[in-house]
The first five atom37 places (N, CA, C, CB, O) and aatype in JSON, in Angstrom:
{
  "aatype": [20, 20, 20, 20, 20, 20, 20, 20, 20, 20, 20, 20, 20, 20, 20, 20, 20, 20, 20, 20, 20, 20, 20, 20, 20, 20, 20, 20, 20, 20, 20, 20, 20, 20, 20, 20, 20, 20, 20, 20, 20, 20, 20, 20, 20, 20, 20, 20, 20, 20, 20, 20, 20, 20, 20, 20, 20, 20, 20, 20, 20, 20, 20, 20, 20, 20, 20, 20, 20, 20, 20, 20, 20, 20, 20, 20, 20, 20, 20, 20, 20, 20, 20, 20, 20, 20, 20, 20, 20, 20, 20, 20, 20, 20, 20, 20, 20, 20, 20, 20, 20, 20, 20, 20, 20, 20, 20, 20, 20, 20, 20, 20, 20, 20, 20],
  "atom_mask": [
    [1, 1, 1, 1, 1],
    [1, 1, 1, 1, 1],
    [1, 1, 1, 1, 1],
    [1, 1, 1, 1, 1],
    [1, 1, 1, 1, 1],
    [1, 1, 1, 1, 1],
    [1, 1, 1, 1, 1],
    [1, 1, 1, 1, 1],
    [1, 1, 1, 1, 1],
    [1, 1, 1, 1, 1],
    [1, 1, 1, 1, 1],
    [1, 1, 1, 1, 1],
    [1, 1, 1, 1, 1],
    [1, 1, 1, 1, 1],
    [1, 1, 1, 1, 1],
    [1, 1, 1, 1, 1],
    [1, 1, 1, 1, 1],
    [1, 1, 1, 1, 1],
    [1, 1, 1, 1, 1],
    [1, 1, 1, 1, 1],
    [1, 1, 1, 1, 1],
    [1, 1, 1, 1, 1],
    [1, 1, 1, 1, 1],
    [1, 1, 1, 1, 1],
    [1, 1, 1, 1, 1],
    [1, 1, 1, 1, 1],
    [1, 1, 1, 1, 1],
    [1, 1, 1, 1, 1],
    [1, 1, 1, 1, 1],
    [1, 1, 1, 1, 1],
    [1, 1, 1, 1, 1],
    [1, 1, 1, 1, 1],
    [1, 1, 1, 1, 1],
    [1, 1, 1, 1, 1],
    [1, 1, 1, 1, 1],
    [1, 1, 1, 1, 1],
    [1, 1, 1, 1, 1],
    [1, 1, 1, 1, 1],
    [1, 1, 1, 1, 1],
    [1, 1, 1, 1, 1],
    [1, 1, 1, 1, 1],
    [1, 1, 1, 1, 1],
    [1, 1, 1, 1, 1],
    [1, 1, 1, 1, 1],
    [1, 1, 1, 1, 1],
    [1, 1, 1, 1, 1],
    [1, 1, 1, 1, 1],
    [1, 1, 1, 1, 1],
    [1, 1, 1, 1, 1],
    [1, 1, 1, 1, 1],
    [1, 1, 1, 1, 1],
    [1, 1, 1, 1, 1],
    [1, 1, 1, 1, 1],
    [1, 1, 1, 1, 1],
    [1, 1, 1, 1, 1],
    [1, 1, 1, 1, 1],
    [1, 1, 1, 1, 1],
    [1, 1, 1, 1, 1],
    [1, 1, 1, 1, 1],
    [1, 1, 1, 1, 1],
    [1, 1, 1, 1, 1],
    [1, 1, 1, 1, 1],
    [1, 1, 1, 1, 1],
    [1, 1, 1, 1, 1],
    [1, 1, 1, 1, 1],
    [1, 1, 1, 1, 1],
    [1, 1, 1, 1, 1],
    [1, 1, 1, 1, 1],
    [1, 1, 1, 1, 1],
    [1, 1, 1, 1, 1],
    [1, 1, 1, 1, 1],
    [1, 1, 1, 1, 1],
    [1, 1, 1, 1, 1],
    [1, 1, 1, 1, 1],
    [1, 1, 1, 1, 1],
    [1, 1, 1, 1, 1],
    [1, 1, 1, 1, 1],
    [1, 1, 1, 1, 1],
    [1, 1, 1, 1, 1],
    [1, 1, 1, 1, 1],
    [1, 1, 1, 1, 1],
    [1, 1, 1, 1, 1],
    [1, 1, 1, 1, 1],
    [1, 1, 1, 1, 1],
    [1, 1, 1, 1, 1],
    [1, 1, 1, 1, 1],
    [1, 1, 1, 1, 1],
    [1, 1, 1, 1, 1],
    [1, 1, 1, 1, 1],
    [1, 1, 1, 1, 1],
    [1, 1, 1, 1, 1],
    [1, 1, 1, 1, 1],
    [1, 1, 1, 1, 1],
    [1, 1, 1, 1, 1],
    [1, 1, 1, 1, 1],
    [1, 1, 1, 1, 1],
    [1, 1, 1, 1, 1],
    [1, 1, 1, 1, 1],
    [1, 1, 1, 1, 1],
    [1, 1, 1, 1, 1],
    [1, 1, 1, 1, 1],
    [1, 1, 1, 1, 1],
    [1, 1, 1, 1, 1],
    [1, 1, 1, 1, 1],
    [1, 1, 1, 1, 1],
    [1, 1, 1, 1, 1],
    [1, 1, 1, 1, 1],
    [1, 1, 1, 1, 1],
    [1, 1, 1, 1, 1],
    [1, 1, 1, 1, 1],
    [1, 1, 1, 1, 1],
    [1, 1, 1, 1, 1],
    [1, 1, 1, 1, 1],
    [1, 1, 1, 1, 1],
    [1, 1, 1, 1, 1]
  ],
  "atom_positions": [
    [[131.79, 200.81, 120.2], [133.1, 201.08, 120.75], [134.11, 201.0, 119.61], [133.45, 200.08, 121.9], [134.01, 200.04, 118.85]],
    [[135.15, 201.96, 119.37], [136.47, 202.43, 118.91], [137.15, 201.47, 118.65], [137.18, 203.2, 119.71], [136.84, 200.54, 119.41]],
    [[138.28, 201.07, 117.66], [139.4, 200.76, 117.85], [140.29, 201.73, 118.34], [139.76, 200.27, 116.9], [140.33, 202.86, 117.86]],
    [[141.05, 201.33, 119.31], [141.99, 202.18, 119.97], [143.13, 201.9, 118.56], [142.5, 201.6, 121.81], [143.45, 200.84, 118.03]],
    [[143.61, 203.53, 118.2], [144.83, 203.77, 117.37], [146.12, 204.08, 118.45], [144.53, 205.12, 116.26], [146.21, 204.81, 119.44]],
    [[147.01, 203.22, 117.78], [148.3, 202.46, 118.49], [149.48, 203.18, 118.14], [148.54, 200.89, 118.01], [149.52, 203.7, 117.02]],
    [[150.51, 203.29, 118.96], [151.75, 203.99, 118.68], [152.6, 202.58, 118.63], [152.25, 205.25, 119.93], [152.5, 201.87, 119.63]],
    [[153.47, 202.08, 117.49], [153.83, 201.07, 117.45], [155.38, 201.29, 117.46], [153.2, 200.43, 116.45], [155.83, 201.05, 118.57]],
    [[156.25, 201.66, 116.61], [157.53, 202.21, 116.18], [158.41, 202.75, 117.73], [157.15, 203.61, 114.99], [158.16, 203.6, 118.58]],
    [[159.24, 202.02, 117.6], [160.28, 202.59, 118.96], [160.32, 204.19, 118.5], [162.27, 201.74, 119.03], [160.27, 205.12, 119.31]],
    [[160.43, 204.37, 116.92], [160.79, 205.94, 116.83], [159.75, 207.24, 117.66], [160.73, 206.25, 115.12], [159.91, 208.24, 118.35]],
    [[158.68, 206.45, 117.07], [157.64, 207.55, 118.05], [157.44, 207.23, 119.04], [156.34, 207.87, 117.73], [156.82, 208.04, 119.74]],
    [[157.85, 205.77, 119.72], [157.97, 206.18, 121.24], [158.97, 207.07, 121.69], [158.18, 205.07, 122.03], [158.74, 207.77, 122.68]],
    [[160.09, 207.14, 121.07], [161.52, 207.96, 121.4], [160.93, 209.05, 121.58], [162.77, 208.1, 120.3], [160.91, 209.6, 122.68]],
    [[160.06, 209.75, 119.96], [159.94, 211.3, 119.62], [159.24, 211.59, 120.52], [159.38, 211.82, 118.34], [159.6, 212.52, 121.24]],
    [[157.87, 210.83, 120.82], [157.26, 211.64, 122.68], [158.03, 211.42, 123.38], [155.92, 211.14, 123.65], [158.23, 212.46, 124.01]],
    [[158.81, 210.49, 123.79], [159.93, 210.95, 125.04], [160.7, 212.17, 125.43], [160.94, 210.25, 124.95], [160.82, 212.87, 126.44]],
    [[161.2, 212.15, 124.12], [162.15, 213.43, 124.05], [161.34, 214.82, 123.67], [163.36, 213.17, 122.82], [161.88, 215.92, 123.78]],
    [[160.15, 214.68, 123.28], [159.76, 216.39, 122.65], [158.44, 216.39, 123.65], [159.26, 216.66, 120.45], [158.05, 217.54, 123.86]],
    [[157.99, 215.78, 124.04], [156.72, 216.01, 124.82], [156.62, 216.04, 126.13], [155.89, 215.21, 124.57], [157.37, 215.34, 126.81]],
    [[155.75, 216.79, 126.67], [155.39, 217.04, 127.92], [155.03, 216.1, 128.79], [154.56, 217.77, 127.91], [154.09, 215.44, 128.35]],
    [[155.45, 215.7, 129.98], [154.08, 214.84, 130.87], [154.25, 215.44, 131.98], [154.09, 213.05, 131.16], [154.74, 216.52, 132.32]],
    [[153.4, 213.93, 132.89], [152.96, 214.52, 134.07], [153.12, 212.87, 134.65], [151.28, 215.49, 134.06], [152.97, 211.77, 134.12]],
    [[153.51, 213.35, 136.07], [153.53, 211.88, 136.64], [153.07, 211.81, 137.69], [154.67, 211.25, 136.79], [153.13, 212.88, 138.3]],
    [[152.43, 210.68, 138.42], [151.47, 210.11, 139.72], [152.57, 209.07, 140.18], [149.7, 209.26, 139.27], [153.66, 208.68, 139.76]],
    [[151.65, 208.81, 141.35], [152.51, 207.44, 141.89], [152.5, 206.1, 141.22], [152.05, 207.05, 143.24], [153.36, 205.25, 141.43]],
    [[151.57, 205.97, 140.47], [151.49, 204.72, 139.75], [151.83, 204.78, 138.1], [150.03, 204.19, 139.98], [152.09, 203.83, 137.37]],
    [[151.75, 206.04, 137.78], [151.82, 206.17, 136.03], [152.44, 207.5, 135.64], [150.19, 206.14, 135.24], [152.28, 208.55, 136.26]],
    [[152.99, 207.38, 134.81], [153.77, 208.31, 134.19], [152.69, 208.73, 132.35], [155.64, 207.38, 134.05], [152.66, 207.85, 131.48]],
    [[152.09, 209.84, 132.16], [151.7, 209.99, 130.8], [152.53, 211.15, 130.47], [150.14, 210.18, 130.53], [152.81, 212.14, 131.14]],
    [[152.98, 210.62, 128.8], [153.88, 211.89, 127.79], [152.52, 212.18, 127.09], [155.49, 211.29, 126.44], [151.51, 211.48, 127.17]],
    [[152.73, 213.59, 126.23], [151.91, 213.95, 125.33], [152.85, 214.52, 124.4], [150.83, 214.78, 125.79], [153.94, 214.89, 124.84]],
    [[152.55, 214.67, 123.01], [152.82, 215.3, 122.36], [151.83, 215.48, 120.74], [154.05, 214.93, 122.47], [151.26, 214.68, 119.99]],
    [[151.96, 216.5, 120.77], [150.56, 217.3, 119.45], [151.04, 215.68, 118.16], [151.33, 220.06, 118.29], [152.02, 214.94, 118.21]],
    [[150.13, 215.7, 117.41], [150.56, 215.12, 116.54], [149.99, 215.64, 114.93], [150.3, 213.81, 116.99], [150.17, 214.94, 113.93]],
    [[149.51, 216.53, 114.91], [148.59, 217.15, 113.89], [147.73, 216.44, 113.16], [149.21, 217.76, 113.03], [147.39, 216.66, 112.0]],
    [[147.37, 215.55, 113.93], [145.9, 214.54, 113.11], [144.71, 215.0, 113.91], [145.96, 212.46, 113.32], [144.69, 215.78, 114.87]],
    [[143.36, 214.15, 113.1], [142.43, 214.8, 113.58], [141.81, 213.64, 114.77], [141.48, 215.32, 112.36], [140.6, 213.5, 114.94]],
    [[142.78, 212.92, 115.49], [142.67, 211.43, 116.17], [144.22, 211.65, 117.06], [142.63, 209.8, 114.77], [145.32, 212.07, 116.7]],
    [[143.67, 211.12, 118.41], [144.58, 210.68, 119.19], [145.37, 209.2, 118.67], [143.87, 210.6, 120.5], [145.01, 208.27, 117.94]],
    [[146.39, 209.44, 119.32], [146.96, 207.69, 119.34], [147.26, 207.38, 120.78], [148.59, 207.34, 118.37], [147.0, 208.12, 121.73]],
    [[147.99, 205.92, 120.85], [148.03, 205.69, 122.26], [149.19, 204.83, 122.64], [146.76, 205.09, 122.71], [149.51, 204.67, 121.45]],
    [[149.95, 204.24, 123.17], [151.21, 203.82, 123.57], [151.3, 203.73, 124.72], [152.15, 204.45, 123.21], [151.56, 204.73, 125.39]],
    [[151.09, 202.44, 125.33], [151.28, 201.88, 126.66], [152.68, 200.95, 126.95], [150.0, 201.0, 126.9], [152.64, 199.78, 126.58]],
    [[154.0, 201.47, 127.64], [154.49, 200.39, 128.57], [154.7, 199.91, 130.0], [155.31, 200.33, 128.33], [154.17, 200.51, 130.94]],
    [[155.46, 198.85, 130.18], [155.39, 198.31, 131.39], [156.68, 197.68, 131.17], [154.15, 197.45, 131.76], [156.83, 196.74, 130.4]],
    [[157.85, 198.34, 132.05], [158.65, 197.46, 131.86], [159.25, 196.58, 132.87], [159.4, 197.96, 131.31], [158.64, 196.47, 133.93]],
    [[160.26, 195.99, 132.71], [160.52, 194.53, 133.15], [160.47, 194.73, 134.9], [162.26, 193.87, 132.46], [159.95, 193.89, 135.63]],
    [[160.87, 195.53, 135.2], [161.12, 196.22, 136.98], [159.63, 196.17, 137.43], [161.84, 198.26, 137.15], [159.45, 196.15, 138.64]],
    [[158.5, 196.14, 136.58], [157.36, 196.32, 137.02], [156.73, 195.03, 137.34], [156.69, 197.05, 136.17], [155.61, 195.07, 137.84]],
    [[157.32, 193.82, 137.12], [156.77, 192.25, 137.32], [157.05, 191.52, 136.55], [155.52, 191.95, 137.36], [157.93, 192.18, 135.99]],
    [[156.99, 190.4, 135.9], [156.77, 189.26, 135.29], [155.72, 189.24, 134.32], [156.56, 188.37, 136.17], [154.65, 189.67, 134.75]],
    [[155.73, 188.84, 133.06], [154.29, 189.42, 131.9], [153.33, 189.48, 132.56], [153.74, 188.51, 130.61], [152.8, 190.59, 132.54]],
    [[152.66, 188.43, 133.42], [151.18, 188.22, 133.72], [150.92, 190.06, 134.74], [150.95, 186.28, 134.97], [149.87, 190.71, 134.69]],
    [[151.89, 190.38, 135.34], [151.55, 191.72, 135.73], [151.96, 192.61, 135.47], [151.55, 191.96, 136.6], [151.9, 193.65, 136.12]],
    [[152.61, 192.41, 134.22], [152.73, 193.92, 133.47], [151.86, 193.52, 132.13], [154.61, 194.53, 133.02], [151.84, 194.47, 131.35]],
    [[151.26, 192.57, 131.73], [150.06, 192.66, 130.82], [148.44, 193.05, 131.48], [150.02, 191.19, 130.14], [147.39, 193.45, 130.97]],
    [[148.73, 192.8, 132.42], [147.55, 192.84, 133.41], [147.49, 194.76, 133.91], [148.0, 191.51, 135.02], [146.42, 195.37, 133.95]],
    [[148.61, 195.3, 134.18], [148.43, 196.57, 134.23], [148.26, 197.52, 132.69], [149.59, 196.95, 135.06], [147.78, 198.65, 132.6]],
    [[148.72, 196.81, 131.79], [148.49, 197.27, 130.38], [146.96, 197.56, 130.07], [149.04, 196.15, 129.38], [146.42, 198.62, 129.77]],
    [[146.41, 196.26, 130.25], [144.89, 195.89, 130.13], [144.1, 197.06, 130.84], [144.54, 194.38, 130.89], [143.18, 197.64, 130.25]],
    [[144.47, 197.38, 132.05], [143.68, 198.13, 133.08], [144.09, 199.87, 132.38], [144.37, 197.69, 135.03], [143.45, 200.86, 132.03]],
    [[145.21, 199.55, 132.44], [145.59, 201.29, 131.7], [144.59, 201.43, 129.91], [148.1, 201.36, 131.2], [144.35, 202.55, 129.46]],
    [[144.39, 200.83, 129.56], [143.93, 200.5, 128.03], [142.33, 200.55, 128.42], [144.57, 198.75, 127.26], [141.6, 201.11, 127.61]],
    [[141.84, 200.08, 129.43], [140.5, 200.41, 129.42], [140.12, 201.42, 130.21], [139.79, 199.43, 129.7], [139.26, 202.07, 129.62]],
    [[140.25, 201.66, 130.81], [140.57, 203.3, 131.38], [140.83, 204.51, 130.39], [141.96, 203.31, 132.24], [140.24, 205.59, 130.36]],
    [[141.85, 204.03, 129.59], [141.88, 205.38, 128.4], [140.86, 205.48, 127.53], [143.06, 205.38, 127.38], [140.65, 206.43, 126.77]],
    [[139.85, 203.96, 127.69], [138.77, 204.1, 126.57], [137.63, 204.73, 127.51], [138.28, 202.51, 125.73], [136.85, 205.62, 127.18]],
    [[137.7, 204.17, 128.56], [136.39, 204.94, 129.53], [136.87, 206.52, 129.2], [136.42, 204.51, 131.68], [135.95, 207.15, 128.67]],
    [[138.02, 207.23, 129.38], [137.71, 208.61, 129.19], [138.03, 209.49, 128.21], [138.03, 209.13, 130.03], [137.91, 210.72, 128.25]],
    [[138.73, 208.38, 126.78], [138.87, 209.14, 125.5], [137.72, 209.93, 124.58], [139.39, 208.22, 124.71], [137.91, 210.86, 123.8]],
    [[136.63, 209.35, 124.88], [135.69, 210.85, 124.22], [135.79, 212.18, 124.81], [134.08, 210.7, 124.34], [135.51, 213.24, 124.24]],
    [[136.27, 212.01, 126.16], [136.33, 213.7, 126.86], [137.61, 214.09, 126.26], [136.42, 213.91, 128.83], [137.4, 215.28, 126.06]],
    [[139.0, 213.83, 125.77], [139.66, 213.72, 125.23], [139.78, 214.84, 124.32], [139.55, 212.73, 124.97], [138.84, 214.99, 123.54]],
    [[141.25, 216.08, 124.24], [141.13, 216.85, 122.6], [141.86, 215.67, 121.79], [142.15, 218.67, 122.35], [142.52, 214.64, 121.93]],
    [[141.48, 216.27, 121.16], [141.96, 215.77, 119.8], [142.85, 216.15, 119.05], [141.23, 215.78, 119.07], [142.76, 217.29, 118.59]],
    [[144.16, 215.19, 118.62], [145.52, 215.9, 117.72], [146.64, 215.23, 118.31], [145.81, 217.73, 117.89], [147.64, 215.38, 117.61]],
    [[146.84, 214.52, 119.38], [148.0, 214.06, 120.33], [147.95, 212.56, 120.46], [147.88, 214.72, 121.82], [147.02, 211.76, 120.53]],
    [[149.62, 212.41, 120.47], [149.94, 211.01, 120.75], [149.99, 211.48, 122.19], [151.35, 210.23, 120.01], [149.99, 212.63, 122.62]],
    [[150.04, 210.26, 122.89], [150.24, 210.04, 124.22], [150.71, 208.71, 124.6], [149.12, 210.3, 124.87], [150.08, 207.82, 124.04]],
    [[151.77, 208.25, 125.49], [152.51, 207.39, 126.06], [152.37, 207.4, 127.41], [153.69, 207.51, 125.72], [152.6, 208.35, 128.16]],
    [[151.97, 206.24, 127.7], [151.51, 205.69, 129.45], [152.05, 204.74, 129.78], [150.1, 205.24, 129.83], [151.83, 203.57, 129.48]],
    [[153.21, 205.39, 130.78], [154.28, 204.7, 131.33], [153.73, 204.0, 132.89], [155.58, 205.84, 131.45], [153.52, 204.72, 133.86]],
    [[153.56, 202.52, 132.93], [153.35, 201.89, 134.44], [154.56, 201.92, 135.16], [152.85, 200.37, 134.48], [155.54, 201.36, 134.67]],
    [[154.62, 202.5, 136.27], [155.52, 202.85, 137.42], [155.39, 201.49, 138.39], [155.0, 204.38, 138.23], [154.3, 200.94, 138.54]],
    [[156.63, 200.98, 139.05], [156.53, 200.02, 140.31], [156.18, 200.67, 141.61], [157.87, 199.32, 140.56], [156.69, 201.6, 142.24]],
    [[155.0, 199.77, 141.85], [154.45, 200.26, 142.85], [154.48, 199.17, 143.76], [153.24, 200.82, 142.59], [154.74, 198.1, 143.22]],
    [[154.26, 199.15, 145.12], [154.65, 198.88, 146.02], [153.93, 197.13, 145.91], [154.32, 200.02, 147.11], [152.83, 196.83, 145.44]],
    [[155.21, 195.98, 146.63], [154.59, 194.82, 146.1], [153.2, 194.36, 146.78], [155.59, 193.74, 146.21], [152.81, 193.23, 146.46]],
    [[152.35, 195.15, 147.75], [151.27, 195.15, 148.34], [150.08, 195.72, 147.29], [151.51, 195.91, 149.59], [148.89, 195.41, 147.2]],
    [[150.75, 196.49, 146.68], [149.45, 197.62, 146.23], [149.18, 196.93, 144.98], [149.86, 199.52, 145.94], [149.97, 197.06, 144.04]],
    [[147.95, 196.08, 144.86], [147.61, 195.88, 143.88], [146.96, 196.84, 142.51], [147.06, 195.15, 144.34], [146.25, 197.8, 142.81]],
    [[147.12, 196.69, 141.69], [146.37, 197.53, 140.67], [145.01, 197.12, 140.58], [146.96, 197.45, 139.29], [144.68, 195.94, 140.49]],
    [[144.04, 198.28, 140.62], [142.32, 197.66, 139.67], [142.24, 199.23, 139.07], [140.29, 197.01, 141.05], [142.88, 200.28, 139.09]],
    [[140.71, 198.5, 138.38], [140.73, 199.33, 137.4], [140.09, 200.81, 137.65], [140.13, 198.65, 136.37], [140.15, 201.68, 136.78]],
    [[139.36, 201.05, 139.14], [139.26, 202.58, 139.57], [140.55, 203.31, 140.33], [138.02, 202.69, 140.6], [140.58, 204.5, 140.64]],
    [[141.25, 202.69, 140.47], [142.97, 203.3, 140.88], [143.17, 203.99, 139.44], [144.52, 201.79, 141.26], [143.33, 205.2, 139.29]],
    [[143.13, 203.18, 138.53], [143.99, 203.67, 137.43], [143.1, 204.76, 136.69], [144.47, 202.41, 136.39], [143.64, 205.86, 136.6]],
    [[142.38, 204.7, 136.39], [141.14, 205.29, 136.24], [141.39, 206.73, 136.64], [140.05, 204.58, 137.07], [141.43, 207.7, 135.88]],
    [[141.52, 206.72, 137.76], [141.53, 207.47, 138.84], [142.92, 208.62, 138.66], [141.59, 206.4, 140.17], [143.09, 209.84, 138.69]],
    [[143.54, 207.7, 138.49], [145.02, 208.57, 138.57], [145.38, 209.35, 136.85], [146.58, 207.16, 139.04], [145.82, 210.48, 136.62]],
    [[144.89, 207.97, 135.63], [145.02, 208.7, 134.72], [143.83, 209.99, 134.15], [145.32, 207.75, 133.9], [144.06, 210.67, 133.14]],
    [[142.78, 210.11, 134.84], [141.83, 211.1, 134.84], [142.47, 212.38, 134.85], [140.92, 210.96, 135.91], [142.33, 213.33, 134.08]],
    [[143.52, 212.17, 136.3], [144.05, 212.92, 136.6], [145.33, 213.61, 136.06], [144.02, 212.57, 137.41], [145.71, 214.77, 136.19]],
    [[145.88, 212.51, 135.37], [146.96, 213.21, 134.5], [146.72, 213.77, 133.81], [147.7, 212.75, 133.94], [147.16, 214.92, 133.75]],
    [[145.7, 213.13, 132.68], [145.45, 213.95, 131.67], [144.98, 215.65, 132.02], [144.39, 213.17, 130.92], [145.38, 216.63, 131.4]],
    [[143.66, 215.63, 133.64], [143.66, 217.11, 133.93], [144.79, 217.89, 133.98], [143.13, 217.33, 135.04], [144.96, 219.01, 133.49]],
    [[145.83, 216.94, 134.87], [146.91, 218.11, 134.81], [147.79, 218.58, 133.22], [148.13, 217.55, 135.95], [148.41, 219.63, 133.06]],
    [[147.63, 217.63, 132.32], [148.29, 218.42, 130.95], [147.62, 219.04, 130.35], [148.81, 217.77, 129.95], [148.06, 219.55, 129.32]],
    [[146.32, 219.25, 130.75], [144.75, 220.37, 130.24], [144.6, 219.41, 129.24], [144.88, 222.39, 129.52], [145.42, 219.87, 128.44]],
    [[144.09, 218.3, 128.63], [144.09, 218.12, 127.79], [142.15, 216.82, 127.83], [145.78, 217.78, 127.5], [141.73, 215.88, 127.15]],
    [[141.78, 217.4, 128.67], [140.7, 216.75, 129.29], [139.46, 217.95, 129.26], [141.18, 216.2, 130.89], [139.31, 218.77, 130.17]],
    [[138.68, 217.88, 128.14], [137.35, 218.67, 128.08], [136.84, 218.43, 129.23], [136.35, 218.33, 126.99], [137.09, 217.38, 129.82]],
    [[135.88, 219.52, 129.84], [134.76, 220.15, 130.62], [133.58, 219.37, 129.82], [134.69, 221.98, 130.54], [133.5, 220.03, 128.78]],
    [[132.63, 218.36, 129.75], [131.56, 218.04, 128.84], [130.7, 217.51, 130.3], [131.98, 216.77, 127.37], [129.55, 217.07, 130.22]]
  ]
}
């Protein structure tokens, strides 16, 4: 298994904000934008509206292993930013919800090989 490569810099969180595409679900919001390498990167937040650390580190965790379950199907060349949305104080998060939904984002920005 990978080290996951990290989007660290508020700047390139800004620059996918503002220049890149996404797509949003009820639970998550993903940006993309090309980055001309031959490697994805990755950039997860959760902010304060979404809970208290223990559950916005806890949805981090679940979004972070999820992107590793389906980053080999993955092209290659793009940052991407995965925004956790507040979801309802019943609906707990696990890790085939998220799974589930970011599978799905990524289908909808085409950016998810056929393998």
């Amino acid at each position: 298994m990978s080290k996951l490569i990290t989007i660290k810099s508020n700047r390139e969180f800004q620059n996918v904000y503002r220049k890149g595409k996404y797509a949003v679900s009820k639970s998550l919001t993903v940006y993309m934008l090309p980055n001309n390498l031959d490697f994805n990167r990755i950039g997860i937040t959760a902010s304060k509206n979404y809970g208290k650390s223990v559950k916005r580190n806890r949805i981090r965790r679940l979004i972070r292993e999820s992107y590793r379950a389906i980053h080999e199907n993955l092209k290659t060349g793009y940052d991407f930013v995965i925004v956790a949305r507040k979801r309802n104080e019943n609906d707990e998060p696990n890790f085939h919800k998220t799974y589930r939904e970011l599978r799905y984002l990524f289908k909808t920005l085409d950016v998810l090989d056929r393998k």
